[in-house]
C-alpha positions, 0 to 999 in steps of 0.5 A: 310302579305308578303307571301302567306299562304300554307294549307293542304286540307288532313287536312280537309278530314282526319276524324280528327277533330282537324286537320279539325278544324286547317284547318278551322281556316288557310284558314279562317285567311289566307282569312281575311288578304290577300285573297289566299292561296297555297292549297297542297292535292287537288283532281288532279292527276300528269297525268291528270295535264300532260294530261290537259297541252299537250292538251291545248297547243296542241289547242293554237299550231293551226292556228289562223283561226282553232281556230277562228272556236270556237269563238263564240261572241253571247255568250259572250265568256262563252264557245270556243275560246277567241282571243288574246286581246279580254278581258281588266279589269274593267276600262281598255281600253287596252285589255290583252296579252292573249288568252283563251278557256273556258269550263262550266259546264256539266250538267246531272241532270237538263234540265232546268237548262241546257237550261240556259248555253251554250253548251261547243264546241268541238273541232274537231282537237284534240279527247282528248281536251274536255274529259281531260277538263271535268274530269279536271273541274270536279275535281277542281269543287269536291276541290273548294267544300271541300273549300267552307264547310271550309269556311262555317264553318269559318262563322259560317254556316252549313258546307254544306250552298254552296253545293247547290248553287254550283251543276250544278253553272255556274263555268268556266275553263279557260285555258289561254295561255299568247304568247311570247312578240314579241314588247315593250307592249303599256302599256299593261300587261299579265292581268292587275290588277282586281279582280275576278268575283266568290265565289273562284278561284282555280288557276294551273300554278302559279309555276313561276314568274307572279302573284302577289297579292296586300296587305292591304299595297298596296305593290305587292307580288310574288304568287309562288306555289309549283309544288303540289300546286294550288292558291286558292283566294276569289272573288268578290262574295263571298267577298260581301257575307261576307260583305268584311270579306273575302278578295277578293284581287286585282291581275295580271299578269305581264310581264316577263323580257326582257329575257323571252319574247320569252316565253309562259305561261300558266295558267288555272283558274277554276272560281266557280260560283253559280247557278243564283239565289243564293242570295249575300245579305250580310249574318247576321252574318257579320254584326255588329255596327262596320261592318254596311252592305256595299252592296246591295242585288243582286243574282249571276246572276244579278253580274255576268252580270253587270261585263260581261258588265264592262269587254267588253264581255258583250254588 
């Protein structure tokens, strides 16, 4: 597969059940053979999107000591500023060519499950930052959702199997803003080649050129979506929950040309996390004599610690 499939999310929704059934069918074939898609007719609206962006490049627009004010490293950077250079991928020593903000889950209906997060940070500069932020995060929660009953259907479980493993999970919006390259990167990379932690990441601002996914070939392919598009991939626990059916697909970010260094990018994935103790054991029926069980049992919480620690967020 050389390009990325596009599906349509109204498909799902539409009460149709042949048109649901079609959408089905895409994203599943789409995630058995490359791992992404380019989903049309999600839940964010044009002036929450123009909202999100002048909000977060007004926050990475402050002085650098201003923002150090929101890096709060005992938490292993789940929530407030992440400065430049800070994160590196799994088996990588040189750390990334960006800097981020992460805001987690808003918790209303469960002390007790709100004890186990951080808070979000507020950021006192900026009154619009963390309410555009929540209704955003809040939205991409809802469409990450709508996906998640696709693929339960794929796999042949009930439609709503995920539902409860996703309210109040321990999903993460990460808005990233990749600086202008100012000098030749000592073998540094915008973000170099990993996978993702999560059950399904659903990414905005892949409009231009950066991304690329790696195939079964092992060529690399441009990830290139319309302006109405959001780039939705599998991770790595979803991945393992399917015993590898569905693909969680290698990726980066590379390094404009030479002309464009004095550029900024930004990007803002929204990383779907299950609550902790969501079992990843592989699910029965991804199991056959020529697909033998490949990964141990684990729940989310114990994964998702284990990467931390890889990553270097993690002591």
């Amino acid at each position: 597969m050389n390009s990325i499939p596009s599906v349509n999310l109204k498909d799902f929704t539409s009460g149709d059940p042949v048109r649901k059934q079609k959408f089905v069918d895409e994203i599943g074939k789409a995630y058995e053979e490359i791992g992404f898609v380019a989903l049309k007719g999600h839940f964010l609206d044009d002036t929450l999107v123009d909202d999100l962006y002048k909000e977060i490049k007004n926050f990475f627009a402050l002085p650098l000591e201003t923002k150090r004010k929101y890096e709060i490293p005992e938490i292993a950077g789940q929530r407030g500023y992440v400065s430049f250079g800070k994160e590196s991928a799994k088996g990588k020593k040189e750390g990334d060519l960006k800097e981020f903000w992460h805001f987690g889950q808003y918790v209303e209906d469960d002390p007790e499950r709100a004890k186990e997060y951080p808070e979000n940070v507020i950021v006192e500069e900026l009154p619009a930052f963390n309410e555009v932020g929540k209704k955003t995060y809040q939205t991409l929660e809802k469409t990450a959702k709508y996906v998640l009953r696709a693929l339960a259907l794929h796999l042949g479980l009930e439609e709503t199997y995920f539902d409860h493993y996703i309210h109040n999970g321990n999903s993460i919006l990460r808005p990233i803003h990749y600086p202008p390259i100012t000098q030749e990167p000592d073998n540094a990379v915008r973000a170099a080649a990993h996978g993702d932690i999560n059950l399904i990441t659903l990414l905005m601002g892949a409009q231009g050129r950066g991304l690329q996914v790696q195939n079964h070939k092992g060529e690399w392919i441009d990830a290139i979506a319309e302006p109405d598009e959001l780039m939705i991939n599998v991770g790595d626990m979803l991945s393992r929950h399917t015993n590898n059916k569905l693909k969680s697909t290698i990726h980066r970010v590379i390094n404009p040309p030479r002309e464009l260094w004095g550029t900024s990018r930004y990007s803002i994935p929204f990383f779907m996390h299950p609550i902790s103790e969501m079992k990843l054991d592989v699910l029965d029926s991804c199991i056959d004599e020529n697909n033998p069980k490949q990964f141990d049992d684990i729940t989310a919480g114990e994964f998702l610690d284990e990467r931390l620690r890889e990553l270097g967020l993690k002591k």
